[in-house]
N, C-alpha and C positions, 0 to 999 in steps of 0.2 A: 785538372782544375774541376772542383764539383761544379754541374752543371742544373738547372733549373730540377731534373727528375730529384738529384740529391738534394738541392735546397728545400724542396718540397716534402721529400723523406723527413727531413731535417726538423723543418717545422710542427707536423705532424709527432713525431716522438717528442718532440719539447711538450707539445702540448699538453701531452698526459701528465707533466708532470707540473707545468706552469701557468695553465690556464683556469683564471678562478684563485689564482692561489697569491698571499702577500711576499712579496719578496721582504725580508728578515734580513740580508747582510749583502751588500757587494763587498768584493776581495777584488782589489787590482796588484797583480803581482807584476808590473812593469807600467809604461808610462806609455807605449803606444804599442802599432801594430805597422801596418804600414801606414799609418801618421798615427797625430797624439791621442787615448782615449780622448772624447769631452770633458774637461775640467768639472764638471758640476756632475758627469753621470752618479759618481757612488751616491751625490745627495739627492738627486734625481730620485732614484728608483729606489732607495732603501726606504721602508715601508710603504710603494708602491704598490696595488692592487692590480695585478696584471689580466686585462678584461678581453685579450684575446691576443689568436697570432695569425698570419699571414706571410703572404708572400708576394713580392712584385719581380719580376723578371728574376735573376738571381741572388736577390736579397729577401732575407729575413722579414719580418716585423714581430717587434712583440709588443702593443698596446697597453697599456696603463691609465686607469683612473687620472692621473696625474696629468690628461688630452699630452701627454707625450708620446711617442715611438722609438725604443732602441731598434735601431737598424742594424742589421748583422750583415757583413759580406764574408765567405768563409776564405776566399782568395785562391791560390794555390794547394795549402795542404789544412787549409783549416777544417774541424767538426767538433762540435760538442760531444760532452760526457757526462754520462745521467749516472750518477752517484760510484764516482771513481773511488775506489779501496783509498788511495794514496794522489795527490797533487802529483807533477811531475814539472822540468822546468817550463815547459813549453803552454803547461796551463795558465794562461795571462789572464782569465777573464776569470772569475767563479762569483754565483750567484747561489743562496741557501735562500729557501723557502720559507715560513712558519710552520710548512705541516715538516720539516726536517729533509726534505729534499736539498739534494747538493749537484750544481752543473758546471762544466767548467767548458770556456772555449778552448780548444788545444788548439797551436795553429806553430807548427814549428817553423815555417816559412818565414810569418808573420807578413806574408801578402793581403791578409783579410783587413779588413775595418767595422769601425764601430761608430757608430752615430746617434746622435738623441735630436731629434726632430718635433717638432711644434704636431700631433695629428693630423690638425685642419691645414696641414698645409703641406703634409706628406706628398700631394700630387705636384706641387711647383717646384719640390725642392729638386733641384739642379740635378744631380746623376737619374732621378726618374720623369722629368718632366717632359724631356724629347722620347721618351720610348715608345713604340709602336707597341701594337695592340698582343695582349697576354696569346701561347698559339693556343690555349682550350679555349679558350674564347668564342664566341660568335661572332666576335666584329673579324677575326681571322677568316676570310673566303677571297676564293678565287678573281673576285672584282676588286679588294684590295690589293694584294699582291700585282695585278696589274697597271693599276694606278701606281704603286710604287717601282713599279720598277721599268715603269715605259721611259723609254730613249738610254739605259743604263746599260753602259758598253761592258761594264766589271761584270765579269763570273757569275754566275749565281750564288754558288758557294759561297761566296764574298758578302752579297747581297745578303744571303738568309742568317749571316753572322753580326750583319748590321742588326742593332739594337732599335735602331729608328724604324726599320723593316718592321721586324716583329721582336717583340720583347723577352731576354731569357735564352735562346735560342746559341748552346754553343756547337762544338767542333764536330763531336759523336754524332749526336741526334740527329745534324744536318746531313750529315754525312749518309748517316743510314736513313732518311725520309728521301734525298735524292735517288737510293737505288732502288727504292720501293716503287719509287714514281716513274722510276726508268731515266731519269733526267741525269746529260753527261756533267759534272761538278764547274765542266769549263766552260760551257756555254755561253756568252754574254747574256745576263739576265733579261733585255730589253728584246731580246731574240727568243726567249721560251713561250710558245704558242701558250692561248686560251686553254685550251684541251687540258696541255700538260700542267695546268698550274691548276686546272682543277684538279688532275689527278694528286697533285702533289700535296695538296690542303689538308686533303683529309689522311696521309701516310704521314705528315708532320703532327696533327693531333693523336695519331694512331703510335706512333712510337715514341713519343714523351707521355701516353698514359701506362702503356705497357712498361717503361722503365718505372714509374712511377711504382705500379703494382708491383715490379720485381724489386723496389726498395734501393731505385738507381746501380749505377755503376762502378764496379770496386777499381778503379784505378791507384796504384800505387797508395797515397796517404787514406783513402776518405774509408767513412767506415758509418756506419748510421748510428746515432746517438744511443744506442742501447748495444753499441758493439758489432752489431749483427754487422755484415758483408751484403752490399747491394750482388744480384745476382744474372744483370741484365746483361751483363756483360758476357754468357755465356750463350746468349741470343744474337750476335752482333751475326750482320749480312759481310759486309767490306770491313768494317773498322777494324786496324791493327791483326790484317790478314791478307798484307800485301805476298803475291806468291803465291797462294791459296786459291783450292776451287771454288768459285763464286757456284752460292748456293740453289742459285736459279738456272742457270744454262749449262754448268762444267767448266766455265771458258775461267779466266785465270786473276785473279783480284791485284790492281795496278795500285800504285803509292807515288803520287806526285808531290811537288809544295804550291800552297797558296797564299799569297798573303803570308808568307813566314810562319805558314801552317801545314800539314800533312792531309792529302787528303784521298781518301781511297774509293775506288770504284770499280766498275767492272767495262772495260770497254766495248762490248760485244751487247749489254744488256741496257747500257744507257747511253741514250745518242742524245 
């Protein structure tokens, strides 16, 4: 699943080519995704002036003159595509500029969604209103994390999944700011000393910029809107390197489940 580094990739490449610029034509080639487009999008944003883009945890924004917001969630195997030779089935969304730019959402899964939202009121709408603080952020420090997760018996692993925690934050990244920080995945979150959670603050903001710069992570579908291959993935410590020498001590990289997730660590390196 793309995670916050690719939705960020994601946004940024759209940007070059959407920002400032009239949208000219929506194309809906199916009726939903994983639910129905909005009924009124293609009237929505067809001659739309798109006034900028964004990002909240892992979702999209593209702004518009029109004080609306389409929301993008890319899902499973969803990413855009910045002027594809040829449509394909799985292109469900396309959007064509005035200056003659053409983008389409691909999303063969169809676990992504799409939403049109009021701007002013982007913050209350329901999937982003309980979310905890963005992790570049500033309001992300070691006295929040505390606050959240005093008396919490669950994992931490679990915890830095929770979206209420911190906002954006999936499976990878958690995985590898845990081993940076030293901290074991199983821990009960309400049990991770002071210390360790400062340590950890700053190796969560440290390895969601660095994916970011490497243009996120190529897992199976995802791919950055201008084709290119995220290339973070060739940086990873633990992830999907159970078996493996752990790159700080020798000792040997473990693959447990969490939460009905996989999660990798080093036991020797993280208590």
């Amino acid at each position: 699943m793309p995670e916050l580094p690719e939705v960020e990739t994601t946004v940024r490449g759209l940007a070059r080519y959407l920002d400032g610029q009239r949208i000219a034509r929506v194309q809906l080639n199916r009726a939903d995704l994983r639910r129905p487009f909005p009924l009124d999008l293609a009237q929505a944003l067809t001659g739309a002036l798109v006034t900028g883009l964004g990002r909240r945890a892992k979702y999209g924004l593209i702004h518009t003159d029109r004080e609306q917001t389409m929301v993008f969630h890319l899902g499973m195997s969803g990413r855009w595509r910045i002027e594809p030779e040829e449509l394909g089935k799985h292109d469900h969304l396309v959007l064509e500029t005035g200056a003659g730019h053409r983008l389409s959402l691909c999303d063969p899964r169809r676990f992504g969604s799409v939403d049109l939202v009021d701007t002013a009121a982007l913050d209350e709408w329901a999937p982003l209103a309980a979310m905890g603080p963005e992790p570049l952020g500033d309001a992300l420090d070691a006295a929040h994390l505390k606050v959240a997760l005093a008396g919490r018996t669950a994992a931490i692993k679990l915890m830095l999944l929770d979206q209420r925690i911190i906002a954006g934050l999936g499976n990878i990244y958690v995985c590898e700011a845990l081993f940076r920080a030293g901290i074991d995945p199983r821990k009960p979150a309400g049990h991770v000393s002071g210390p360790a959670l400062t340590r950890l603050v700053p190796q969560i903001k440290a390895v969601i910029a660095e994916a970011i710069e490497a243009g996120g992570s190529t897992l199976r579908d995802y791919a950055q809107p201008d084709g290119q291959l995220g290339y973070f993935s060739k940086h990873f410590d633990v992830y999907d390197r159970e078996g493996q020498a752990c790159t700080r001590c020798g000792g040997v990289v473990k693959r447990i489940a969490q939460g009905g997730r996989s999660s990798w660590y080093c036991p020797k390196c993280q208590k």
